[in-house]
C-alpha positions in Angstrom: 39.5 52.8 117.6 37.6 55.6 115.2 34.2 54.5 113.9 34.1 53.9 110.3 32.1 57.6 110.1 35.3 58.9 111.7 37.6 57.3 109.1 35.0 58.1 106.5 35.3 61.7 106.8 39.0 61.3 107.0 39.1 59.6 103.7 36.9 62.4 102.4 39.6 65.1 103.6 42.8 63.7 102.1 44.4 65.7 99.8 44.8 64.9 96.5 48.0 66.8 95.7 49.5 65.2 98.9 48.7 61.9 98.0 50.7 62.4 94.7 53.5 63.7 96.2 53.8 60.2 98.6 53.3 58.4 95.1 55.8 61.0 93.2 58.7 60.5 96.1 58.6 56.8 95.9 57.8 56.3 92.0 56.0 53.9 90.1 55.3 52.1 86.3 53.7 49.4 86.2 55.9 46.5 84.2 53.2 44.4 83.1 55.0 41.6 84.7 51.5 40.3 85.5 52.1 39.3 89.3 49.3 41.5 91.2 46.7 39.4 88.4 47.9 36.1 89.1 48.1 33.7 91.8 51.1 33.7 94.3 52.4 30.1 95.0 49.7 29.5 98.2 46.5 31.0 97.6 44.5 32.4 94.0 44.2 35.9 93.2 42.1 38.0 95.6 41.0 41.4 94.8 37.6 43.2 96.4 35.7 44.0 93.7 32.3 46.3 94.8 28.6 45.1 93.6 28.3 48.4 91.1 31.6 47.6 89.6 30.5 43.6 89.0 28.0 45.0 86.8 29.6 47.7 85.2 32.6 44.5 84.2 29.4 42.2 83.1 29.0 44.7 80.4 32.6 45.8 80.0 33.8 45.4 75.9 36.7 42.6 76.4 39.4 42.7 73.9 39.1 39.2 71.9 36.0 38.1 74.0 32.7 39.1 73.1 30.8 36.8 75.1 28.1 38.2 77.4 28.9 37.5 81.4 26.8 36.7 84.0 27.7 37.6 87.5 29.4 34.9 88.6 31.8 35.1 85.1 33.2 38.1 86.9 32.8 37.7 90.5 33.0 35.1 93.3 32.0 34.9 97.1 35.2 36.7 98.8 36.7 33.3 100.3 37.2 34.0 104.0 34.4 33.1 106.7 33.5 30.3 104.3 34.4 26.4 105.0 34.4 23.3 102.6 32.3 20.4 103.7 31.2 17.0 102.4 28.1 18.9 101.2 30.6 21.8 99.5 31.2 25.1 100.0 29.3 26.6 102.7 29.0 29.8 105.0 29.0 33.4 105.3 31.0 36.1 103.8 31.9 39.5 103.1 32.1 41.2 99.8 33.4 39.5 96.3 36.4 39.1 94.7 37.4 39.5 91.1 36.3 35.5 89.5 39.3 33.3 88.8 40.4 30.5 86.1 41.6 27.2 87.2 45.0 28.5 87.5 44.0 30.9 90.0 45.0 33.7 88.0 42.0 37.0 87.7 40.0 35.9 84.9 40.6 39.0 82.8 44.3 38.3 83.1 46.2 37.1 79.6 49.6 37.3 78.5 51.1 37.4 74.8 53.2 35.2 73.5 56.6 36.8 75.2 55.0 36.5 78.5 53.4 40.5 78.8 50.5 40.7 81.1 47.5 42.7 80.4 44.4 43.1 81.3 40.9 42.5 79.1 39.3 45.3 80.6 41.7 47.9 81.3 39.5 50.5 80.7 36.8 49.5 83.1 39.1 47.5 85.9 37.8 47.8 90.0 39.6 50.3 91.5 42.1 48.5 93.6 43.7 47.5 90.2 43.9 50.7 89.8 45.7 51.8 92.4 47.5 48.9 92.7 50.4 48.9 94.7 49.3 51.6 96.8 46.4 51.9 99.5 45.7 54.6 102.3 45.9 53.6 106.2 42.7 54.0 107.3 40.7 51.4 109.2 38.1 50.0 107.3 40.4 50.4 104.0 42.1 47.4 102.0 45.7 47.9 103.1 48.5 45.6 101.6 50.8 44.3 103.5 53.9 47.2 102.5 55.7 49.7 103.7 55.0 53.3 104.2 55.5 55.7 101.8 54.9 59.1 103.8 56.4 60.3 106.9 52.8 59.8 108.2 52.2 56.5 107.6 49.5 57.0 105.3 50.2 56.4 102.2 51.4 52.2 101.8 53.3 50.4 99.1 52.9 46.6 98.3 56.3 45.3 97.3 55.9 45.8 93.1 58.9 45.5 90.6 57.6 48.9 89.3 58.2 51.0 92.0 61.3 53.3 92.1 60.2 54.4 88.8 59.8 57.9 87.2 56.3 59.0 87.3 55.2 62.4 85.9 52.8 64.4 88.3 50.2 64.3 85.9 50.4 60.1 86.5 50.5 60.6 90.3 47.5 63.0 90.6 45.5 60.3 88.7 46.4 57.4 90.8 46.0 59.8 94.1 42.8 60.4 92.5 42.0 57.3 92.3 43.0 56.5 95.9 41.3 58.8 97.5 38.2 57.4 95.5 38.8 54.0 96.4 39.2 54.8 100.6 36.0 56.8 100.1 33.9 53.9 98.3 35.4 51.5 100.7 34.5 52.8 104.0 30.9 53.9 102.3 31.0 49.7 101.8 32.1 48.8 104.8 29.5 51.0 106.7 26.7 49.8 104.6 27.0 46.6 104.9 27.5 46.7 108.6 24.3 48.5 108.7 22.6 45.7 106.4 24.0 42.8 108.1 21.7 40.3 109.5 22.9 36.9 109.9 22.0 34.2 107.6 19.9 31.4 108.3 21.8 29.1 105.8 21.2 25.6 105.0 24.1 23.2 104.8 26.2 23.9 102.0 24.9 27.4 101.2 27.0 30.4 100.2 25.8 33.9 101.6 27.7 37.0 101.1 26.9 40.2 102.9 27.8 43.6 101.0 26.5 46.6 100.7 23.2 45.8 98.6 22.4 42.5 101.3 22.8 39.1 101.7 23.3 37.4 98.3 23.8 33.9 96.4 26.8 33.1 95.1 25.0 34.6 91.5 24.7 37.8 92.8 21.1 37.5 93.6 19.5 39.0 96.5 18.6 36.4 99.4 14.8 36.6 100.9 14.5 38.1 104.5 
């Protein structure tokens, strides 16, 4: 298997107008049907979101909500590795995902009266809402569950109701933009919080999550060594 420095400089080398052709051959709109923000019959919404981008949405204008979040209004402990006990939720993690409400839907998800999804804060959404249904093939990437789009295997597609769709090429060089951004800050992630790691001396029914800034609480605060 390649190291993550490997697949790093890989992600650093793709190129942008190839990306867009993979994105261009296959199509895509996005229908606002709502379904990659909400939860699917099993499990609540998951999405990665990356420490800088937690903050950046903590001060992100919302469209009817002026209230002022703190960390945890946007983000919560990612929820594999972790366990629930008698005592609650304890264990250790890796990264966060985007904060849910008690349907499991992402937080910033609404929907107007004839059932059209949007988001709060389009403008300043993560990354992998941006490029949403498409990811890259590299290890140490995010990669839905989908099928290739590329005759290299690259470029994936989660099954979405907007694909097939015209796009012009000025859409597809933004989201292969975008993609290539979002394999790049990934694998930087995913190599710096393998190099921060140290395992956590937790107490029963403690949350720690690892990412690239430490081990954290739940709030976003950084643990003591």
């Amino acid at each position: 298997m390649e190291s993550l420095e490997a697949e790093l400089d890989r992600a650093r080398d793709l190129d942008v107008d190839d990306l867009a052709d993979a994105i261009e051959s296959i199509g895509f709109e996005c229908t606002r049907c709502g379904a990659c923000c909400k939860a699917d019959e099993a499990d609540p919404h998951t999405a990665t979101v990356f420490p800088d981008e937690v903050r950046e949405l903590q001060d992100a204008e919302s469209s009817g909500d002026s209230t002022e979040r703190d960390w945890r209004d946007v983000a919560r402990p990612m929820p594999y590795g972790l366990t629930e006990t008698a005592d609650g939720t304890e264990g250790e993690t890796f990264e966060w995902a985007l904060q849910t409400d008690g349907c499991g839907d992402c937080t910033f998800y609404t929907e107007d009266a004839d059932g059209v999804g949007g988001c709060t804060v389009h403008e300043d959404r993560p990354l992998i809402c941006r490029t949403y249904p498409f990811s890259v093939a590299l290890a140490g990437t995010s990669q839905p569950m989908g099928e290739a789009v590329d005759e290299s295997g690259l470029v994936r597609a989660h099954e979405c109701e907007g694909l097939g769709r015209d796009i012009s090429r000025e859409d597809a060089e933004d989201l292969a933009a975008a993609l290539k951004e979002r394999a790049v800050r990934e694998l930087d992630e995913a190599i710096d919080v393998r190099d921060e790691y140290e395992p956590a001396d937790s107490a029963s029914g403690e949350v720690v999550v690892h990412d690239s800034e430490g081990a954290k609480s739940p709030d976003g605060t950084l643990r003591k060594r």
